[in-house]
DOLO-838073 format. One line per 2 residues: their letters; for each residue y, x, z of C-alpha. Coordinates in nm, 3 decimals. Example, Ala and Ser with C-alpha at 12.3 -4.5 7.8 and 13.67 -1.06 7.14 Angstrom:
BEGIN
as) -0.450,1.230,0.780; -0.106,1.367,0.714
***
This chain:
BEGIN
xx) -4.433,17.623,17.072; -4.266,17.927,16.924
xx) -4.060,17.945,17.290; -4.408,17.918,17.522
xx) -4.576,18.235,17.647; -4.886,18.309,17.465
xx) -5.215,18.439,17.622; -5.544,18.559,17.492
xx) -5.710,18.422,17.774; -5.602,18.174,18.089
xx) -5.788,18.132,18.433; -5.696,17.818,18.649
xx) -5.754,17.749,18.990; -5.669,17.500,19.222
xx) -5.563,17.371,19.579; -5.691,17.679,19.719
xx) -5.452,17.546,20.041; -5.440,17.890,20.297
xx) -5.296,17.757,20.610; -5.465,17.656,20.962
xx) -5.556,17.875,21.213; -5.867,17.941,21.249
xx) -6.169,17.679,21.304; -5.962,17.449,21.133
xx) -5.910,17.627,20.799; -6.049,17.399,20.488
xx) -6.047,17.722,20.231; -6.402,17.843,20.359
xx) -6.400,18.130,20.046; -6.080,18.346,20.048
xx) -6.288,18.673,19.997; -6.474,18.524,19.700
xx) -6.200,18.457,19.570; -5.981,18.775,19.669
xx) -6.309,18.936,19.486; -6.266,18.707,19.153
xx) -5.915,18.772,19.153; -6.001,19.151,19.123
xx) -6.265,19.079,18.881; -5.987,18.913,18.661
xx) -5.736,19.202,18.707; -6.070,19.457,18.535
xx) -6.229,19.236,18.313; -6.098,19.263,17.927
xx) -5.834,19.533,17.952; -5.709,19.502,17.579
xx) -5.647,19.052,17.611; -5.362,18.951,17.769
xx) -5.470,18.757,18.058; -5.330,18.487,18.332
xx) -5.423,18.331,18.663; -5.277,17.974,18.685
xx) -5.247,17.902,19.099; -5.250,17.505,19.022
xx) -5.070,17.379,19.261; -5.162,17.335,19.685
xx) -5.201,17.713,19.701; -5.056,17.745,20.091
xx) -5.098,17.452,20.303; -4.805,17.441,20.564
xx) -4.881,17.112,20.677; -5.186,17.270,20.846
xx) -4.890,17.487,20.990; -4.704,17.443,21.324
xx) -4.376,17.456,21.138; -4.241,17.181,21.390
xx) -4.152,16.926,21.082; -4.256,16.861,20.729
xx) -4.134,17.132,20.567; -4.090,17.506,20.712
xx) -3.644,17.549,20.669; -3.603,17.804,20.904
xx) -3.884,17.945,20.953; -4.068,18.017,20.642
xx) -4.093,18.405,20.704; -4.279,18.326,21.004
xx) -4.500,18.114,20.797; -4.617,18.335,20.531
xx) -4.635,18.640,20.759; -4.907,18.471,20.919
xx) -5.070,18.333,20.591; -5.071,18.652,20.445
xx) -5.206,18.860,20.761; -5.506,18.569,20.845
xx) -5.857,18.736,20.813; -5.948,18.394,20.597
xx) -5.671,18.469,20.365; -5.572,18.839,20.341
xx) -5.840,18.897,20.095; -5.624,18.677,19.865
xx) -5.314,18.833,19.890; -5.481,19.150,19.816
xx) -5.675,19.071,19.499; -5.307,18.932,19.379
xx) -5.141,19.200,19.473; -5.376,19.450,19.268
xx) -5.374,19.164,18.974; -5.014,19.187,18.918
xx) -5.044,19.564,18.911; -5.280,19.598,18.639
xx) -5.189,19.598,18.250; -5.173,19.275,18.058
xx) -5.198,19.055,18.355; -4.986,18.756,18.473
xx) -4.939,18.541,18.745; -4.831,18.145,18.757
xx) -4.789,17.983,19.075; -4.739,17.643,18.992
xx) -4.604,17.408,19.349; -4.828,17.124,19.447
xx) -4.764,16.877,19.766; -4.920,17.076,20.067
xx) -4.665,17.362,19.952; -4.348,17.268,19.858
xx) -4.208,17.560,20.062; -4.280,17.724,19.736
xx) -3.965,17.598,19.585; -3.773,17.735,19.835
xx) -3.615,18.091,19.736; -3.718,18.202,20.049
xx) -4.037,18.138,19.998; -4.050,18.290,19.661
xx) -3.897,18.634,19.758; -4.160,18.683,20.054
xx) -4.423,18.645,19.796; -4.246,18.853,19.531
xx) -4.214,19.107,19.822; -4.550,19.068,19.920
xx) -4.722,19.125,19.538; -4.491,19.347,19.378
xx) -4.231,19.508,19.607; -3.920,19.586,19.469
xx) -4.050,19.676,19.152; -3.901,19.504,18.869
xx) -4.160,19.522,18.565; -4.391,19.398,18.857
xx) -4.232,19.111,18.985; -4.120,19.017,18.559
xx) -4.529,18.953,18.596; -4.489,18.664,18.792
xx) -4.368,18.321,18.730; -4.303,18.048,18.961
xx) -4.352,17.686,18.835; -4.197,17.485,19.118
xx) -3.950,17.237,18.977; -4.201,16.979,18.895
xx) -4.282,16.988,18.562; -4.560,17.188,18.529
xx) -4.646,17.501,18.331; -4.670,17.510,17.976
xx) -4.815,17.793,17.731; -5.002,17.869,17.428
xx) -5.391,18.035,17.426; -5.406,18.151,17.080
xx) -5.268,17.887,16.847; -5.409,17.599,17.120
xx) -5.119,17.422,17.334; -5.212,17.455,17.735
xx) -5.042,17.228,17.969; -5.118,17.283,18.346
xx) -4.970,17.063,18.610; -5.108,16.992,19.003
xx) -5.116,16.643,18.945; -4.975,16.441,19.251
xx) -4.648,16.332,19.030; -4.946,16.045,18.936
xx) -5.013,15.982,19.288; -4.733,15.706,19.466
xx) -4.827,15.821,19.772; -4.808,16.208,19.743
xx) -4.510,16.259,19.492; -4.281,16.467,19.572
xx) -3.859,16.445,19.528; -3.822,16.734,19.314
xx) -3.390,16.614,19.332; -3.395,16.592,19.728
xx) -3.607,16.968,19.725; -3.358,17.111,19.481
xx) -3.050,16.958,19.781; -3.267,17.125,20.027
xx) -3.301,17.471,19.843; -2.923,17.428,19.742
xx) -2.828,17.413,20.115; -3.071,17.663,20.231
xx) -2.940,17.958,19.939; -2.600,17.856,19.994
xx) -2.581,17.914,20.442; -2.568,17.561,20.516
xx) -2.708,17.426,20.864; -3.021,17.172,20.783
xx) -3.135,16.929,21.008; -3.481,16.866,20.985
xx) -3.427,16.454,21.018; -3.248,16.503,20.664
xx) -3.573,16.555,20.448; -3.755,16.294,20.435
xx) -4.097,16.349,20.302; -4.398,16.141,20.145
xx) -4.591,15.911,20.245; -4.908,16.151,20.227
xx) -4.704,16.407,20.439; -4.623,16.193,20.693
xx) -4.996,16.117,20.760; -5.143,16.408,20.766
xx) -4.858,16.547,21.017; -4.838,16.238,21.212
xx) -5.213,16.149,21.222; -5.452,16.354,21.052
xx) -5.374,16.640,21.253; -5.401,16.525,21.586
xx) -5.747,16.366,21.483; -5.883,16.646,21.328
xx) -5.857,16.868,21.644; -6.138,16.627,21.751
xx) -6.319,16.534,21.400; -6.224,16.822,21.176
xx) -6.405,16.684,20.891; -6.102,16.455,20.811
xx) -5.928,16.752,20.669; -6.204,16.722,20.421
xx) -6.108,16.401,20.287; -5.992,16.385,19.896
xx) -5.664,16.253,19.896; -5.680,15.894,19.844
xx) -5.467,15.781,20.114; -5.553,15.433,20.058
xx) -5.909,15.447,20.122; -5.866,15.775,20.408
xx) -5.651,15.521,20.650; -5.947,15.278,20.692
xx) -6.145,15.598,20.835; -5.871,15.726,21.009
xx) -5.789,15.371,21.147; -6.180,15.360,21.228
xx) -6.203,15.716,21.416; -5.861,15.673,21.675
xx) -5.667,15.331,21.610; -5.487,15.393,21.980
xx) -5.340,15.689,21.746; -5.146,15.400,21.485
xx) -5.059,15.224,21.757; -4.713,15.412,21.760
xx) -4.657,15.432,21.414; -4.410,15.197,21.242
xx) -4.605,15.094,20.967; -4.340,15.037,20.679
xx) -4.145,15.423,20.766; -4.520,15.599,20.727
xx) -4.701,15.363,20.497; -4.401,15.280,20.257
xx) -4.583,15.234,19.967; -4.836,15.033,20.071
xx) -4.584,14.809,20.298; -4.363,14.724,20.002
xx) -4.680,14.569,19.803; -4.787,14.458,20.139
xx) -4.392,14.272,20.195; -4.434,14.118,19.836
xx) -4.757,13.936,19.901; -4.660,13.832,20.243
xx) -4.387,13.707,20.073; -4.591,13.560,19.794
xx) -4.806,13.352,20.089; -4.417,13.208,20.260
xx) -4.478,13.430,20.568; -4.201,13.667,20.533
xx) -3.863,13.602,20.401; -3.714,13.668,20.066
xx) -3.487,13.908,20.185; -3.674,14.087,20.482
xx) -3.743,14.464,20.462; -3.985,14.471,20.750
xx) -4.327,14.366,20.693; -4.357,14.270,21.075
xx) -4.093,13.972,21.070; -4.386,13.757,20.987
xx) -4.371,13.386,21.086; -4.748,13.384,21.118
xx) -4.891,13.729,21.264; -5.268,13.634,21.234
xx) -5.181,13.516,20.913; -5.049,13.849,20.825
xx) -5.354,14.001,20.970; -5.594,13.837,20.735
xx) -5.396,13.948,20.444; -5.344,14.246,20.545
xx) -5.733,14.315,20.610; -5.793,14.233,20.268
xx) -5.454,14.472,20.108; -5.585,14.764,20.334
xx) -5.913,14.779,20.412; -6.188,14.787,20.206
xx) -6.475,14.450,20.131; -6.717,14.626,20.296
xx) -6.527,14.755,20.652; -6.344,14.426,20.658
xx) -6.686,14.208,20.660; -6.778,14.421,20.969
xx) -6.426,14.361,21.117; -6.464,13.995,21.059
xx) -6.800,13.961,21.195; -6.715,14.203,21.493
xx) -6.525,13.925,21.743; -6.241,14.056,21.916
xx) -6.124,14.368,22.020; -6.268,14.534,22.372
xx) -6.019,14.639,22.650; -5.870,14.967,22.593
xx) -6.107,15.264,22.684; -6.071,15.583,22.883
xx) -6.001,15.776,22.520; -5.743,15.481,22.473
xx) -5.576,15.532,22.769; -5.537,15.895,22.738
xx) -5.390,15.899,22.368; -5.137,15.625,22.519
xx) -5.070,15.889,22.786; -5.023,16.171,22.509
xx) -4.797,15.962,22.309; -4.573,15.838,22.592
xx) -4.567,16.240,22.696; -4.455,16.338,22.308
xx) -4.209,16.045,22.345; -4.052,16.120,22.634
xx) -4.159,15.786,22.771; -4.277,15.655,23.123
xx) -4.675,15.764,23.111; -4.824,15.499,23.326
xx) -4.585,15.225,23.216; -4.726,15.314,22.855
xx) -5.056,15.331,22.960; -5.036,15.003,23.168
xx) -4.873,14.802,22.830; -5.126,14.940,22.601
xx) -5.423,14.820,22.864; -5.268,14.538,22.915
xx) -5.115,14.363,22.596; -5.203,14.612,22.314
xx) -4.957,14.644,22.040; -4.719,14.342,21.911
xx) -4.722,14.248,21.512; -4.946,14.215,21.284
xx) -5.040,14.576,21.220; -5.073,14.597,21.619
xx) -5.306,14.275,21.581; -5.494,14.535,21.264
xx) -5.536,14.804,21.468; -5.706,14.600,21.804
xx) -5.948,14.432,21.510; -6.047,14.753,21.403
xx) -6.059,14.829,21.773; -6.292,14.582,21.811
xx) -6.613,14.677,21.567; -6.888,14.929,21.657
xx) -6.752,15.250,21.551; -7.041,15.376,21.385
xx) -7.107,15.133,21.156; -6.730,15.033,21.065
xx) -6.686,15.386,20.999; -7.006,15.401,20.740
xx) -6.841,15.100,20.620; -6.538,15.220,20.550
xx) -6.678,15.571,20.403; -6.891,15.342,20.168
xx) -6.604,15.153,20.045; -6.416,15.488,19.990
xx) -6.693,15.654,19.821; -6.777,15.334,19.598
xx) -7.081,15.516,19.406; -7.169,15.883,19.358
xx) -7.015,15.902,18.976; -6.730,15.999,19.200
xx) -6.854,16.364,19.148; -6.936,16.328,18.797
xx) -6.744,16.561,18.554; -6.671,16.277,18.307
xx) -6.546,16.077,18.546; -6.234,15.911,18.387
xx) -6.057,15.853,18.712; -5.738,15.708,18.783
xx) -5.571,16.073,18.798; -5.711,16.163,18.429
xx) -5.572,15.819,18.336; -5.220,15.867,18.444
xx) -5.198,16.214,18.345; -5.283,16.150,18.003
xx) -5.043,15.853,17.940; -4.749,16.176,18.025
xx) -4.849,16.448,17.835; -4.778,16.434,17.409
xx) -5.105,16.469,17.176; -4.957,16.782,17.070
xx) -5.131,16.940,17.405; -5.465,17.057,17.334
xx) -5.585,17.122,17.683; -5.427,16.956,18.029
xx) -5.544,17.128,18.337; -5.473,16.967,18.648
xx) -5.615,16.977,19.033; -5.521,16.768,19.327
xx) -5.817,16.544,19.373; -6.044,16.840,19.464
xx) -6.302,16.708,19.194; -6.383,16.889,18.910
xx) -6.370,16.758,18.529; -6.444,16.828,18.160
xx) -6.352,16.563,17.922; -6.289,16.526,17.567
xx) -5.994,16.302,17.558; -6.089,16.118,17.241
xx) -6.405,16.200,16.983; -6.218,16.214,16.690
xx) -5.988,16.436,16.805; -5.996,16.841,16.997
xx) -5.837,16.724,17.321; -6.000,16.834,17.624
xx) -5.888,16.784,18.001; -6.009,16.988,18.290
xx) -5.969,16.933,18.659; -5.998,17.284,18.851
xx) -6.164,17.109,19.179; -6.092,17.307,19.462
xx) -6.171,17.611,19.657; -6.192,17.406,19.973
xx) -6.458,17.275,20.203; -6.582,16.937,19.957
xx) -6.727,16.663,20.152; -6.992,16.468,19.963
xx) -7.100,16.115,20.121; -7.364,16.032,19.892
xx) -7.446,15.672,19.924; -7.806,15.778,19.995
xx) -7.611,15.938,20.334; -7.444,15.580,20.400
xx) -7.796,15.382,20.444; -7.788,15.218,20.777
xx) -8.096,15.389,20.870; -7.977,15.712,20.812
xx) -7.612,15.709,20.895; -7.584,15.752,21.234
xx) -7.772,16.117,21.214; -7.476,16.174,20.965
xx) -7.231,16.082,21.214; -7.349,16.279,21.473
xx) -7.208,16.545,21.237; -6.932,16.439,21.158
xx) -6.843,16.404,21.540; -6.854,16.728,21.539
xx) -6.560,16.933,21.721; -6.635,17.227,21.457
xx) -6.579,17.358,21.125; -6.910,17.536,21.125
xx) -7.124,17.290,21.267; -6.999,17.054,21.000
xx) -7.041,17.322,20.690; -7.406,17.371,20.866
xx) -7.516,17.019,20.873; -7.815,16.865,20.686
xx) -7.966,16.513,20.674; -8.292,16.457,20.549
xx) -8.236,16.127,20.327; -8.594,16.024,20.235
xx) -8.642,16.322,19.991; -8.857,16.533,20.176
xx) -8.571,16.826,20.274; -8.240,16.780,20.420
xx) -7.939,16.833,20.191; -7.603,16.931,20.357
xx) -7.272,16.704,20.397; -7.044,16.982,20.240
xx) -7.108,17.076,19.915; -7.053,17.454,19.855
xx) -6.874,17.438,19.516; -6.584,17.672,19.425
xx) -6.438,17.623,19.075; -6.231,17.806,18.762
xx) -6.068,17.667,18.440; -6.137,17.915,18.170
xx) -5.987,17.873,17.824; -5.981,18.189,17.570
xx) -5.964,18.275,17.197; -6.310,18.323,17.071
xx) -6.406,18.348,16.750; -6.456,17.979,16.668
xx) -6.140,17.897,16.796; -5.997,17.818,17.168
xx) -6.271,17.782,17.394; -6.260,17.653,17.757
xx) -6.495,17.548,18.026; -6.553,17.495,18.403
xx) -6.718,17.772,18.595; -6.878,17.797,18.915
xx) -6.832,18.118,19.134; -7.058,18.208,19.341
xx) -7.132,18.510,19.562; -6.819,18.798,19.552
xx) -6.871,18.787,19.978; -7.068,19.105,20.233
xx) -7.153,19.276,19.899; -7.302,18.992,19.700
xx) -7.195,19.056,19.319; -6.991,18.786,19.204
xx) -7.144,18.567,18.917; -6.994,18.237,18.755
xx) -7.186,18.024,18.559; -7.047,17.765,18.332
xx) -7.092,17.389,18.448; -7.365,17.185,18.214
xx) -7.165,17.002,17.949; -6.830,17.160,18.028
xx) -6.692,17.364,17.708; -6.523,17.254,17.436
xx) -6.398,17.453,17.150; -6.068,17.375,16.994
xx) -6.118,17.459,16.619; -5.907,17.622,16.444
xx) -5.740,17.374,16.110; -5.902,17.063,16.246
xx) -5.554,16.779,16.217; -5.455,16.552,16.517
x) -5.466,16.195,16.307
***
């Protein structure tokens, strides 16, 4: 601990993710938050004082970097990031953070910007916040290699990490990044077939992306990619129809190949889930792996799938164009005999239900019950991350999931955990939302082709006023010496925007104080 950096006082936030252009931007705050970052470069002049960017801090796959990851063209990238009207206030409450006394900046990567690790990418912003200036720029620390950031608030142990390294389907090859910046620093030519990203990256570039152009509110989905590709599937399934399953859905195609296996319909040695010896076999067990209880009753009570639409046709017509392919012989094949294989046979079930009330079907088994917004929810993230990190930590501090936390790790013992939620749009489906009577007056939101009409939309569930779909939450991590100890907490921020004075409030039942003396058993 003697080796850590030691503050008076840390401020975390999380997956703040600038990138889009805009009317598709998720952060819907960044002069809020350009004003809190000001706020934090003033307030207590004589502590020494950090702000912890946890991780998902850019978002270049809401980027047209024409891959997965901007090589060449990262300049480009942040030149527009920093210059956007959404986020410039940002860049300028960092830049006048750095600047002041006793202040210190962590950037620490996540998965939406791993462009972070490259040096590229870390000299623009270096450039950007503190010129050439070299007690500046000794102000600022990247965290970008993977493992976190580690320091000391007073004599308590702070460990602050993004927290997709516990998610399968959003970890990220720290070895193949390091190749990748190795290559870039050292001249050599990089083809953009040699990285091969995640499975979380390669849905939101190959799918989520096109969708959202025409349902935006899919950007606003937490990312559990196992319960966001029902809805996805739901919304466009003419959009998976020219997707090899097991290259974009590894993960879930090598559980998928061992029970397929399991059942005797795909050989001991195959590699491809689609070899099947029994497609509609396949398809029922695959209903089951994939989808959730809820959409899949409506799938199996739905009959068969209709013949392809006039949407239908023209996504087959926009795929054949972006593969270089013969447009009406793709359109006449898709019309005509759909798509061969058991995922093929997935997609024209799904196909085949009312889209209304497979997708509240699918949104219900995602949400599961509203104590998915509950601070003490001991989710699968706070599991994971807990089983990592030594009992000599006092206070982990992690993001990703876009839901906040405060949790005392164990009663007999002062070990707290924090999730920073996020400074994005956060889309609550309460269940009350989901009731069948109510539902489609939600969807006809959701449907929406805009950001705004979305963040203005309001259902009236039986309560007598109509309570909006996104909920306007933006978060902070705060942990400081105090004079019982190390105290930290979960704020809310509000106002900081057209002259409102910013004010943060700490969250009901959110601060712990880590005593001074008191013994880990």
């Amino acid at each position: 601990m003697s080796l850590l950096p030691t503050y008076d006082e840390i401020n975390v936030v999380s997956d703040i993710h600038m990138g889009g252009e805009p009317g598709f931007q998720i952060l819907r705050h960044g002069e809020r938050l350009g004003t809190l970052i000001e706020d934090l470069a003033q307030r207590s002049p004589d502590r020494d004082v950090a702000l912890i960017l946890n991780g998902d801090v850019i978002d270049s796959l809401a980027e047209n970097i024409g891959g997965y990851v901007a090589m060449e063209n990262g300049e480009r990238l942040m030149d527009r990031i920093y210059n956007d009207p959404t986020f410039k206030p940002v860049w300028q409450g960092l830049g006048k953070f750095v600047r002041a006394p006793k202040r210190h900046l962590i950037i620490v990567a996540g998965n939406h910007d791993i462009e972070l690790y490259l040096p590229g990418i870390e000299r623009s912003i270096r450039q950007r916040l503190a010129g050439g200036e070299p007690a500046l720029n000794g102000t600022i620390t990247f965290a970008t290699h993977g493992t976190g950031y580690a320091c000391c608030v007073g004599p308590a142990r702070v460990y602050c990490t993004h927290g997709n390294e516990v998610d399968a389907w959003n970890h990220v090859d720290h070895r193949q990044l390091a190749e990748l910046g190795n290559a870039l620093s050292s001249g050599k030519t990089i083809e953009k077939e040699d990285w091969c990203p995640n499975g979380g990256t390669r849905l939101v570039v190959d799918v989520m992306n096109r969708i959202k152009h025409k349902y935006p509110f899919v950007d606003l989905l937490k990312p559990e990619i196992k319960l966001v590709v029902p809805i996805l599937l739901v919304l466009e399934p003419e959009l998976f129809k020219g997707i090899d399953f097991d290259d974009v859905f590894s993960i879930a195609a090598g559980w998928i190949r061992g029970k397929m296996k399991t059942r005797g319909l795909l050989s001991a040695d195959a590699e491809n889930s689609q070899h099947v010896s029994d497609p509609a076999a396949a398809t029922e067990l695959a209903l089951d792996e994939l989808l959730g209880p809820r959409l899949c009753e409506g799938i199996r009570a739905g009959g068969s799938s209709p013949p392809a639409s006039e949407d239908d046709l023209l996504l087959a017509a926009e795929r054949a164009v972006d593969n270089n392919e013969d447009v009406l012989a793709s359109i006449e094949e898709d019309a005509a005999e759909g798509t061969l294989g058991w995922f093929g046979m997935l997609v024209d079930r799904v196909r085949g239900v009312d889209k209304v009330d497979a997708l509240r079907r699918a949104i219900l088994d995602w949400v599961k019950d509203d104590g998915t917004f509950d601070i003490d929810n001991r989710d699968d993230c706070f599991k994971d991350l807990i089983k990592r990190v030594s009992d000599d930590v006092d206070f982990v501090i992690a993001g990703h999931t876009h839901l906040e936390r405060a949790i005392k790790i164990r009663e007999d013992v002062d070990r707290f955990y924090y999730n920073c939620g996020t400074w994005i749009r956060l889309l609550r489906l309460k269940t009350a939302f989901l009731k069948e009577d109510v539902f489609p007056k939600v969807y006809e939101i959701l449907k929406s082709d805009s950001m705004r009409a979305i963040d203005e939309g309001a259902v009236d569930v039986g309560e007598g006023h109509a309570q909006p779909l996104v909920l306007d939450q933006t978060s902070l991590v705060r942990i400081a010496v105090c004079d019982e100890g190390v105290k930290g907490e979960l704020l809310h921020i509000r106002g900081g925007e057209a002259g409102d004075e910013l004010d943060a409030q700490p969250v009901p039942n959110s601060t712990f104080v880590k005593k001074p003396g008191v013994k880990k058993p």
